[in-house]
C-alpha positions as CSV (number, residue, x, y, z in Angstrom):
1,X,0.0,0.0,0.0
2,X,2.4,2.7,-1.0
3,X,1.6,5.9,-3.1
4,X,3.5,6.6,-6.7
5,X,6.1,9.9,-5.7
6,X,6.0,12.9,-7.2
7,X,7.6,16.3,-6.8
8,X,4.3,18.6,-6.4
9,X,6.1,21.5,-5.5
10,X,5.1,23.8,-8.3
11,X,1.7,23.0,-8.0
12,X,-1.0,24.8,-6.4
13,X,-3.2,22.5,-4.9
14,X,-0.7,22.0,-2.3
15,X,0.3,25.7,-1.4
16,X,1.1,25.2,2.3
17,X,-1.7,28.3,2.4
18,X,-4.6,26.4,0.9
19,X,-4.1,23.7,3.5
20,X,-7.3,25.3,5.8
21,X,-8.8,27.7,3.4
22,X,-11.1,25.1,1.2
23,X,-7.7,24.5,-1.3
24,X,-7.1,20.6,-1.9
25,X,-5.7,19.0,1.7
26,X,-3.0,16.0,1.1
27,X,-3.0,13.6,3.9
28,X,-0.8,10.9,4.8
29,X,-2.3,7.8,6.0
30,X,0.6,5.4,7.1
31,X,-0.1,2.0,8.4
32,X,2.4,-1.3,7.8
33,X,-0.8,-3.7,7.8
34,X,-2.1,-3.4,4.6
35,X,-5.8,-4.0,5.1
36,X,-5.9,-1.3,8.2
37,X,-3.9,1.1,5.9
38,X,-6.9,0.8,3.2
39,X,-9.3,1.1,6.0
40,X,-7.2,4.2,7.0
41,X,-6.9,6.1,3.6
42,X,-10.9,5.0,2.9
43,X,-11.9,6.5,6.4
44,X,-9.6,9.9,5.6
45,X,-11.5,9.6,2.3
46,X,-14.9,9.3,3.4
47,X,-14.2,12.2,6.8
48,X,-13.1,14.5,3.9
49,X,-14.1,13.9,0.3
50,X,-12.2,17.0,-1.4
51,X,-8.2,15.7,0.2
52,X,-5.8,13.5,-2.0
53,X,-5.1,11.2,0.5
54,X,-2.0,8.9,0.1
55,X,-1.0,6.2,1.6
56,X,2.6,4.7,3.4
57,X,3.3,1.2,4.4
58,X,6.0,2.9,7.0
59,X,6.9,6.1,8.6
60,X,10.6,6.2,6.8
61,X,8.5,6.1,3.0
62,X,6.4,9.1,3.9
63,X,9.3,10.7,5.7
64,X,11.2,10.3,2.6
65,X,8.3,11.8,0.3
66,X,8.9,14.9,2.8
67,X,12.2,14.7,2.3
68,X,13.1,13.9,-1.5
69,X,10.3,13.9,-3.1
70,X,8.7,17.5,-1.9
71,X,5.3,16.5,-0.4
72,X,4.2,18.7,2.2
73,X,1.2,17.2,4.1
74,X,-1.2,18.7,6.0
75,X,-2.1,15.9,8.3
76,X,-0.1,12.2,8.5
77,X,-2.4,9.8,10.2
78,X,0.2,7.2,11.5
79,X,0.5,4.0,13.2
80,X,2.9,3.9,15.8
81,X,4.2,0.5,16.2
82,X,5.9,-0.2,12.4
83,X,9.0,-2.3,11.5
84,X,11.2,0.8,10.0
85,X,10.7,3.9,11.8
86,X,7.8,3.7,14.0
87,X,5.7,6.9,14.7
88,X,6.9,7.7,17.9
89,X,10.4,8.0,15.9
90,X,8.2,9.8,13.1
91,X,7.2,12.4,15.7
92,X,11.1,13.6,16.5
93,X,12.0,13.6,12.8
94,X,9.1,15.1,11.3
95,X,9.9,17.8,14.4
96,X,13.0,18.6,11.7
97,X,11.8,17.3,8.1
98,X,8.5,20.2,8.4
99,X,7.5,21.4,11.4
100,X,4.4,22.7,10.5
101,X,2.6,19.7,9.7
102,X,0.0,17.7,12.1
103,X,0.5,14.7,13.5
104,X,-2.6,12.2,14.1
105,X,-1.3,8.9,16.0
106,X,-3.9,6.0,15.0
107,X,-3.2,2.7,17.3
108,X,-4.7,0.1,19.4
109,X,-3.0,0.9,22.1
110,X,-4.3,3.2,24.4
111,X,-1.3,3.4,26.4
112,X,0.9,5.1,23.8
113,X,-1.1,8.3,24.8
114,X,0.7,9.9,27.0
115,X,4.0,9.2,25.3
116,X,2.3,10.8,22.3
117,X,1.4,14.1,24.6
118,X,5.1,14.3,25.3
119,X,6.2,14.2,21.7
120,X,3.5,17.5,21.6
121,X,1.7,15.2,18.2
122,X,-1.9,16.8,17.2
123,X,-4.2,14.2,18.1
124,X,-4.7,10.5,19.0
125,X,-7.5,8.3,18.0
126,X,-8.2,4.5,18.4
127,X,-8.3,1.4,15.8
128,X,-10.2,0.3,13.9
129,X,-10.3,4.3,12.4
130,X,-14.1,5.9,11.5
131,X,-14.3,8.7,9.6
132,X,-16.2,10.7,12.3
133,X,-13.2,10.5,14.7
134,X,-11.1,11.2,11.4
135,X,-13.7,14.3,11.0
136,X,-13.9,15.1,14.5
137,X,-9.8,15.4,14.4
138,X,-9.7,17.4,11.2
139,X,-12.1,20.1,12.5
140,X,-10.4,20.7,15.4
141,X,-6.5,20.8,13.4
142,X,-8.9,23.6,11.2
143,X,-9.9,25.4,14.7
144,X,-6.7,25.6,16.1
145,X,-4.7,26.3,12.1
146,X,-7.3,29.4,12.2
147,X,-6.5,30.5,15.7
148,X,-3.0,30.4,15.1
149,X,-3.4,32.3,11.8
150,X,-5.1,35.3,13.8
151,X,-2.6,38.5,13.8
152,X,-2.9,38.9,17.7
153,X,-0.8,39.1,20.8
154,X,0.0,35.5,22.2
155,X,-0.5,35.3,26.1
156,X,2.9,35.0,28.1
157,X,3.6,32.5,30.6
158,X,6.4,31.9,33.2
159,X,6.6,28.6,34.2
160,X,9.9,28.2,35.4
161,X,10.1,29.0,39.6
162,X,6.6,30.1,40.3
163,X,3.9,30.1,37.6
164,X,2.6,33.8,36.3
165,X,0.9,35.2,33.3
166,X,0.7,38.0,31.3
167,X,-1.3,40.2,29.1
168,X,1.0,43.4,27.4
169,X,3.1,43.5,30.0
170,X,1.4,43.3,32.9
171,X,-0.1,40.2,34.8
172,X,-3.1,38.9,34.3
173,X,-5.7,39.5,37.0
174,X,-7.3,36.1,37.8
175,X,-11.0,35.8,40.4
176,X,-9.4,32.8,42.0
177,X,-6.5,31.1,42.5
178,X,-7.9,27.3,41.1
179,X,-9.0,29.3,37.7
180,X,-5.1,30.5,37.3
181,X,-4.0,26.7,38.4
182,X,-6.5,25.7,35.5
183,X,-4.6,27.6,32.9
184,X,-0.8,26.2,34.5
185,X,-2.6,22.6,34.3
186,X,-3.2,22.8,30.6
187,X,-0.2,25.0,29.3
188,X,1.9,22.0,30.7
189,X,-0.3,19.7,28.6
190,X,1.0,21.5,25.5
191,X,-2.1,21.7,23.2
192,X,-3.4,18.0,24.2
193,X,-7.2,17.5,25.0
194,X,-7.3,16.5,28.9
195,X,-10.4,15.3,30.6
196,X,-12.6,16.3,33.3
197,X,-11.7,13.3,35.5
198,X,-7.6,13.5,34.4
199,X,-7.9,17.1,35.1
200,X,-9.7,16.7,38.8
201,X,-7.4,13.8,39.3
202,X,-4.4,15.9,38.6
203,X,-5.4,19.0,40.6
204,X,-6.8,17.4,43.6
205,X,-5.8,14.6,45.2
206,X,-8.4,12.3,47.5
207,X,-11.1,13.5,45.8
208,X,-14.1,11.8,47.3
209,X,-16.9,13.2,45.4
210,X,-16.9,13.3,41.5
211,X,-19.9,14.8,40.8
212,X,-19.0,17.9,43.0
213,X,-15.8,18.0,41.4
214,X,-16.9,18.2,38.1
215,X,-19.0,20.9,39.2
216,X,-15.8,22.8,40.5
217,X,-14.5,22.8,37.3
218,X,-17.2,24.1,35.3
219,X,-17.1,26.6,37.5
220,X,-13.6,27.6,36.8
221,X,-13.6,26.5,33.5
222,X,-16.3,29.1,33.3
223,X,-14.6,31.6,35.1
224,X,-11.4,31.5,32.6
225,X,-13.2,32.1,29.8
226,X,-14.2,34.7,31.4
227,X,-11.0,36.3,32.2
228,X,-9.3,35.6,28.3
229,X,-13.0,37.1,26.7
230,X,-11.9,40.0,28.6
231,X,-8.7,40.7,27.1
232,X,-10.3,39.6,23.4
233,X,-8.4,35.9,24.2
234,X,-11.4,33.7,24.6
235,X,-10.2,31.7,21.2
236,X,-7.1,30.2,23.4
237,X,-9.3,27.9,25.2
238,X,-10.9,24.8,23.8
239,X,-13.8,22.8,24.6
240,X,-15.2,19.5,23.2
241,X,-17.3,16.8,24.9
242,X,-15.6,16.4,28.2
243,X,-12.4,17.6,27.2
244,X,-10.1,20.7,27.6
245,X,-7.0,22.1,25.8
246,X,-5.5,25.1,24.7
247,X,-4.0,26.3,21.5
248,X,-0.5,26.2,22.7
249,X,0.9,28.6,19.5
250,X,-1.2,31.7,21.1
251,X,1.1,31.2,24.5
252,X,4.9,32.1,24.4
253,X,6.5,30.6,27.4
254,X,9.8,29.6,28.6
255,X,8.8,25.9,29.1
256,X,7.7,26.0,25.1
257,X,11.2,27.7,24.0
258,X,12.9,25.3,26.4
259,X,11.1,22.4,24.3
260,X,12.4,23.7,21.3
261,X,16.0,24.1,21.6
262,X,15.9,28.2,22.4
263,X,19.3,28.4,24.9
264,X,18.4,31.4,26.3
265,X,15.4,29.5,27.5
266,X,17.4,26.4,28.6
267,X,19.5,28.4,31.0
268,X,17.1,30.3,32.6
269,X,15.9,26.7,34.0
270,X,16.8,26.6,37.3
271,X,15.0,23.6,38.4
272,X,11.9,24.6,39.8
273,X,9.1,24.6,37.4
274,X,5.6,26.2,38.4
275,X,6.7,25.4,41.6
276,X,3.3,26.1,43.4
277,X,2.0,23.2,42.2
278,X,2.3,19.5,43.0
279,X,1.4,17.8,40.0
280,X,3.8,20.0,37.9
281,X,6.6,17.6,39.6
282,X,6.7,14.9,36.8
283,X,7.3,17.6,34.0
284,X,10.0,19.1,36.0
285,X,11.8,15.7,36.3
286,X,11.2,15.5,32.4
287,X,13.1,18.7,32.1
288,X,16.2,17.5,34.5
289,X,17.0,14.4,31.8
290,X,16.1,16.6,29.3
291,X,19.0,19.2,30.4
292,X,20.9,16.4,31.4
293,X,20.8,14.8,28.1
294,X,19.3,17.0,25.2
295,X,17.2,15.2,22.6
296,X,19.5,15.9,18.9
């Protein structure tokens, strides 16, 4: 199941600009069994009729049409466990081969999630692939492609020591203290959807009663919309089901910069990392290998 290379450079239908703005989409759909990669590409197909939509039997063939060939993808749709360069692997070189395009992991395994978070990919669906998740995740690429197109301001974060944001200059004025952990809770998920229960779960420990939980966080999650409508920001959050992420391009922080390579950024970390909270200890263990022993 592999696709017949060609340099498309020169041609329109895949100006890196028409990727969101109704121009034809290509999609990568990479799978090394061939009956769940036909299932893939049909499912791609089917969520979105107008994309050309090729397939890879590995993540080293599409990385080479990136690579020699001149394809530049929107979206890859990718196993992760495959025989020459799995998609975990995929991730950190794509990082390098184009930077801009979205990563979907499609697996089985559920526990390659939070792996996937780490490596920052765009979205994470289960086997056997429908084209309503497929849909579902190319609606939300669209949402957060036209939020990041926006010309505005991008909120600032400090994460390293204590966490603090900012708006122009200044902090930003949060009603409560939980509604500001909120924000710090999903900046240090990166742009990946978190639910109600890993949220509550990651926030408060012991919690005894779920229902008044979740009730909590509506609340907050109500009252920091409320506070980004207010300084015309309201687009940075993201809602879906019982799910909750940001657009991480619309925040410039140092733990972002750190992430990708800035040294300036890599200095300044001193080893405490939104030190008011708890559950921000297993990131900050994250960042001591990674200073110890930067990824190439």
């Amino acid at each position: 199941m592999g696709c017949r290379l060609l340099n498309l450079k020169g041609d329109s239908r895949y100006d890196p600009n028409l990727k969101w703005t109704g121009g034809c989409m290509l999609i990568f759909a990479i799978d090394d069994e061939p009956d769940m990669c036909h299932m893939l590409q049909k499912s791609i197909q089917e969520a979105d009729p107008r994309a050309e939509v090729r397939s890879f039997p590995d993540g080293l063939d599409a990385l080479e049409a990136i690579e020699k060939h001149g394809l530049r993808p929107s979206v890859i749709f990718s196993d992760i466990i495959m025989p020459k360069l799995d998609g975990l692997k995929l991730a950190v070189r794509l990082k390098a081969a184009d930077p801009n395009v979205r990563l979907v992991f499609v697996t089985r395994f559920a526990g390659y999630a939070l792996e996937a978070y780490q490596l920052h990919v765009s979205g994470y669906i289960l086997k056997p692939p429908k084209a309503e998740r497929i849909q579902e995740e190319l609606r939300e690429l669209e949402r957060r492609q036209k939020a990041c197109d926006q010309p505005e301001e991008r909120l600032q974060a400090r994460c390293f020591g204590h966490f603090e944001v900012f708006w122009r200059g200044k902090p930003l004025p949060f009603g409560r203290q939980q509604t500001k952990e909120l924000l710090a809770f999903l900046i240090d998920c990166r742009g990946s959807y978190c639910s109600s229960e890993e949220i509550i779960a990651g926030m408060w420990e012991d919690v005894q009663d779920l229902k008044a939980a979740k009730h909590r966080l509506r609340n907050l999650v109500s009252d920091l919309r409320n506070t980004l409508r207010e300084i015309g920001m309201e687009e940075l959050l993201l809602h879906r089901r019982n799910q909750l992420a940001i657009v991480a391009e619309l925040v410039d922080c140092d733990y972002y910069r750190m992430l990708d390579g800035n040294l300036e950024a890599i200095n300044a970390f001193r080893g405490e990392y939104m030190a008011q909270y708890s559950w921000a200890e297993l990131t900050k263990g994250n960042l001591f290998f990674r200073v110890a022993q930067p990824i190439e």
